[in-house]
C-alpha positions as CSV (number, residue, x, y, z in Angstrom):
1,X,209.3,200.0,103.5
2,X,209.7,204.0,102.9
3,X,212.9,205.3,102.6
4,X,213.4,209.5,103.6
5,X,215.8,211.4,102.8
6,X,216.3,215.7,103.1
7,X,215.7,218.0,100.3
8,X,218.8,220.1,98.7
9,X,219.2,223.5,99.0
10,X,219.9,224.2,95.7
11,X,217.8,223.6,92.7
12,X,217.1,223.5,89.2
13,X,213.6,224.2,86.9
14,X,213.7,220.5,84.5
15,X,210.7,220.0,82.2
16,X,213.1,218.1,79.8
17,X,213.9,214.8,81.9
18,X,210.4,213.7,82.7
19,X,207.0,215.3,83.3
20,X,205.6,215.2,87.1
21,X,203.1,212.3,87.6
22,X,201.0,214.1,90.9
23,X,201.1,216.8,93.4
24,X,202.3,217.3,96.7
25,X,199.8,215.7,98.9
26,X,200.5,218.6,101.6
27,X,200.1,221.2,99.1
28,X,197.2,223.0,100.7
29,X,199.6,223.4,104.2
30,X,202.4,224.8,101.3
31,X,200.0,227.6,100.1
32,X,199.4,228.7,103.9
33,X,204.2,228.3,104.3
34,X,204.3,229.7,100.9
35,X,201.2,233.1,102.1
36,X,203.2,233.6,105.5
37,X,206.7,233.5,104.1
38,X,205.7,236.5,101.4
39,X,204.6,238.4,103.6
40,X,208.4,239.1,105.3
41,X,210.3,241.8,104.4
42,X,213.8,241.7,102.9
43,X,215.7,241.5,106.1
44,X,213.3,239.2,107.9
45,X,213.7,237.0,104.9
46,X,217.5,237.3,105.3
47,X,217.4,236.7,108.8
48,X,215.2,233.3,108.6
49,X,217.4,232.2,105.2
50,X,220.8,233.2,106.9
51,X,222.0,234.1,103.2
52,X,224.5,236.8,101.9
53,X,223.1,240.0,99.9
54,X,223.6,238.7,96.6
55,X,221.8,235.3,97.4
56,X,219.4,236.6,99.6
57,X,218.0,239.3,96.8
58,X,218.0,236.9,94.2
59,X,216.3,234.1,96.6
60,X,213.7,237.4,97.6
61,X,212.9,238.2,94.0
62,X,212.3,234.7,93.4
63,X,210.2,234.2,96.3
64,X,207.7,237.2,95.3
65,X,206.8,235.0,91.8
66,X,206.6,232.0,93.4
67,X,203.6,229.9,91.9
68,X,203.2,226.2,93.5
69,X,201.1,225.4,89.7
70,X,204.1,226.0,87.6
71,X,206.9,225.8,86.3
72,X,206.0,222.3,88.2
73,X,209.6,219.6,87.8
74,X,210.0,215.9,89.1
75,X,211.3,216.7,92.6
76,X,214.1,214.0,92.5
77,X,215.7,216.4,88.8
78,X,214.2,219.6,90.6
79,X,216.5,219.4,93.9
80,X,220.4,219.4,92.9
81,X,222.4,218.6,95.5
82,X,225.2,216.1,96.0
83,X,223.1,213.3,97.4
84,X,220.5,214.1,94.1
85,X,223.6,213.6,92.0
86,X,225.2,210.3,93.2
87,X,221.3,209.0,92.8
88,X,221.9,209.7,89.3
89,X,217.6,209.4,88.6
90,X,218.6,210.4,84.7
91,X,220.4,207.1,84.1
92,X,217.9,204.5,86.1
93,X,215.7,202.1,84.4
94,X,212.1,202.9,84.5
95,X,211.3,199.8,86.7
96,X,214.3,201.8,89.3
97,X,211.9,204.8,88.5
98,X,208.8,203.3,89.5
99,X,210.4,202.0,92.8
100,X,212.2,205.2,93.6
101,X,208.0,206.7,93.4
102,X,206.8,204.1,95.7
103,X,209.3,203.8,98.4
104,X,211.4,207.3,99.0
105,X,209.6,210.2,100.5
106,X,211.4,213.3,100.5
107,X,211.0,215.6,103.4
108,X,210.5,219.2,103.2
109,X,210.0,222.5,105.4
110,X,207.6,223.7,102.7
111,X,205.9,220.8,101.0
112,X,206.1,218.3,103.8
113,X,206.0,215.1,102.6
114,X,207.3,214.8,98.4
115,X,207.4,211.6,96.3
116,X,209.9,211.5,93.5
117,X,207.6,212.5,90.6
118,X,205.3,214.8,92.5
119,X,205.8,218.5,90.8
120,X,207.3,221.3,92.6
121,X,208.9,224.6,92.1
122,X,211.9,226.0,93.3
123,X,212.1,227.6,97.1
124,X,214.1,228.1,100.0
125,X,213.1,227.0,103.2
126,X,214.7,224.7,105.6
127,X,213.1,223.0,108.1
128,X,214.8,224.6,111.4
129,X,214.3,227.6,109.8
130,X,212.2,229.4,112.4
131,X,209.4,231.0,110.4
132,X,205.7,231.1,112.5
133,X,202.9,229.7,110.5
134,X,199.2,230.1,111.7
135,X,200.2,230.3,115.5
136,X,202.9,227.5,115.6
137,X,206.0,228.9,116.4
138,X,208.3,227.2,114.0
139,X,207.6,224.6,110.7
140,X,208.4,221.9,113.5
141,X,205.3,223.1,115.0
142,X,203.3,223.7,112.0
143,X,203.8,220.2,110.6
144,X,203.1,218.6,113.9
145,X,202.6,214.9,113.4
146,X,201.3,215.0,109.7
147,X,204.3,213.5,108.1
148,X,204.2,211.0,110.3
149,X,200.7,210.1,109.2
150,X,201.5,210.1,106.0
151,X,204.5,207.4,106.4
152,X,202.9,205.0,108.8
153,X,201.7,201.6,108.1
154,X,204.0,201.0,105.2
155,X,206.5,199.1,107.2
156,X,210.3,200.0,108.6
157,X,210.9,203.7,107.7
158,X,214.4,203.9,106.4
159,X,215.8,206.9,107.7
160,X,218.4,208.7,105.1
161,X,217.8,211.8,106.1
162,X,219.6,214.4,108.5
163,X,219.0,214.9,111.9
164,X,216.7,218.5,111.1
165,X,214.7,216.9,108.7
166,X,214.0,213.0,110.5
167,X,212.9,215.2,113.8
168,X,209.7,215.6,111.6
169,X,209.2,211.8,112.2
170,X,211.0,210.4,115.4
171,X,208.9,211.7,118.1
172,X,205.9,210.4,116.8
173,X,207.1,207.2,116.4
174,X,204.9,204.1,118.1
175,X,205.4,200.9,119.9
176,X,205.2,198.7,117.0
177,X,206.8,201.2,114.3
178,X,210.1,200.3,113.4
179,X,212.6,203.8,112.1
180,X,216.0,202.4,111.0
181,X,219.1,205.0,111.2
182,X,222.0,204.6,108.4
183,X,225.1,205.7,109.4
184,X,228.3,206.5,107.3
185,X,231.1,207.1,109.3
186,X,234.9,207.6,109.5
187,X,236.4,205.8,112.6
188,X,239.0,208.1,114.2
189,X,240.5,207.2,117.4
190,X,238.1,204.7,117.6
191,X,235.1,207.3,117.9
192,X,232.4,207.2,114.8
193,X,232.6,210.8,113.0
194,X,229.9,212.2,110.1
195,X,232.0,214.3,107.1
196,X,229.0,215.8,105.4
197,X,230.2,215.4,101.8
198,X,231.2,211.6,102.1
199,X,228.1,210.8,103.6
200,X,225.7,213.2,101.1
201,X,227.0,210.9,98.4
202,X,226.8,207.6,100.5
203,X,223.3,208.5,101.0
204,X,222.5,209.3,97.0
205,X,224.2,206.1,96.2
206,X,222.3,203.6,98.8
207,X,219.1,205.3,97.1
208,X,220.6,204.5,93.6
209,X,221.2,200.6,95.1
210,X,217.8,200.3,96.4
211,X,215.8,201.6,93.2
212,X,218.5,199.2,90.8
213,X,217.6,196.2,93.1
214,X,214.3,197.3,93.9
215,X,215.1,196.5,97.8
216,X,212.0,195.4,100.1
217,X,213.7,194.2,103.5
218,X,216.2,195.9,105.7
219,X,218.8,193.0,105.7
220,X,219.3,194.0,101.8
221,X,220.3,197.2,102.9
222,X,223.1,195.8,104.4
223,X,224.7,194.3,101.2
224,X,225.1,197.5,99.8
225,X,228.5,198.5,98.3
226,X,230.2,201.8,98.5
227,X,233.8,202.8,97.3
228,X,233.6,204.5,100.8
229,X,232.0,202.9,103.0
230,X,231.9,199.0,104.6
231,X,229.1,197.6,106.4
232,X,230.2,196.9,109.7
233,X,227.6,194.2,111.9
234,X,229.8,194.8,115.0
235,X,228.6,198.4,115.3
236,X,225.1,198.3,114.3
237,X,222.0,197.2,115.9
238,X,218.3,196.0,114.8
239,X,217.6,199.9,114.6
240,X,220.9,201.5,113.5
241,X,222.9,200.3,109.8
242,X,226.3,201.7,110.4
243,X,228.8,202.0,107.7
244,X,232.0,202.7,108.6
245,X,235.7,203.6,106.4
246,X,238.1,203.2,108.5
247,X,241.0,205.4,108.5
């Protein structure tokens, strides 16, 4: 089973937690994102980020010294986000650790596929950002079906990511590969809705229940608790965990 989930936009340097345990394994692909993306100017930058002044000149200054060899962090303490948060990686055991390394990939517009403990550097770059890379007109483009190599033949792919960062996988799914969708929703009027936040920390916590109880099979997936959420079989299918609160 692999579990993916998106990167967060804002992050953090952390060489006190843990030390990284490996690299990237797209890391050669980053240095051709990381060649093309310095080469913008300061409004091209600004247009692809879509970021105000202040945070586009201090995300420009950063992006002229960026080095993919240091100062490397853990990707699950580097990224900072709400979902990385309600995971809550600093307070797992080191057997949750180890299954956090072998099952969760974390997808990204500049490193492509990231384990837990693989080292990276702060950036910014989503993955519908439309930056051309070597002839491909967008990072869509560019990473073609390569992250979809790299998850195959490990069983169900547990999707836990958002809908601009599992479009990486989905079309390049096969017959016989099985991608499960988890869905945290609020019922209103009887219609499923997504609120960003709630679900961010839905997803962060599932993580959190999978690495504690070092979960192998889908139907665990569907024991897990949330103060939000409720598991409801009515709703979901063979493909498709929904979670529903109802309001």
């Amino acid at each position: 089973m692999r579990i993916i989930i998106s990167p967060a936009k804002k992050m953090v340097v952390d060489q006190d937690s843990f030390s990284p345990s490996g690299q990237p394994c797209h890391l050669n692909q980053a240095a051709e994102i990381l060649q093309t993306l310095k080469q913008l100017s300061y409004d091209q930058a600004q247009k692809l980020w879509k970021t105000s002044d202040k945070l586009t000149r201090t995300s420009y200054e950063q992006l002229q010294l960026l080095d993919l060899t240091r100062p490397l962090s853990p990707a699950i303490f580097s990224y900072s986000g709400i979902q990385y948060q309600y995971m809550a990686p600093d307070v797992l055991s080191q057997a949750a650790l180890e299954h956090l390394q072998e099952t969760v990939r974390i997808l990204s517009g500049l490193y492509g596929i990231v384990r837990p403990f693989d080292g990276i550097v702060p950036y910014r770059l989503e993955m519908g950002a439309r930056l051309q890379v070597n002839g491909a007109k967008n990072l869509y483009a560019f990473w073609g079906d390569r992250l979809y190599r790299a998850l195959c033949g490990h069983g169900p792919i547990v999707n836990l990511a958002s809908n601009e960062y599992s479009k990486t996988i989905a079309p390049y799914l096969q017959p016989a590969d099985q991608m499960v969708d988890v869905v945290f929703a609020h019922v209103l009027d009887g219609k499923l809705k997504t609120r960003a936040t709630p679900a961010k920390i839905a997803r962060g916590e599932m993580v959190r229940f999978i690495a504690e109880n070092q979960l192998t099979t889908i139907e665990e997936l569907t024991h897990f608790q949330s103060p939000t959420y409720t598991y409801d079989p009515r709703r979901s299918t063979n493909n498709r965990l929904v979670f529903v609160h109802e309001s």
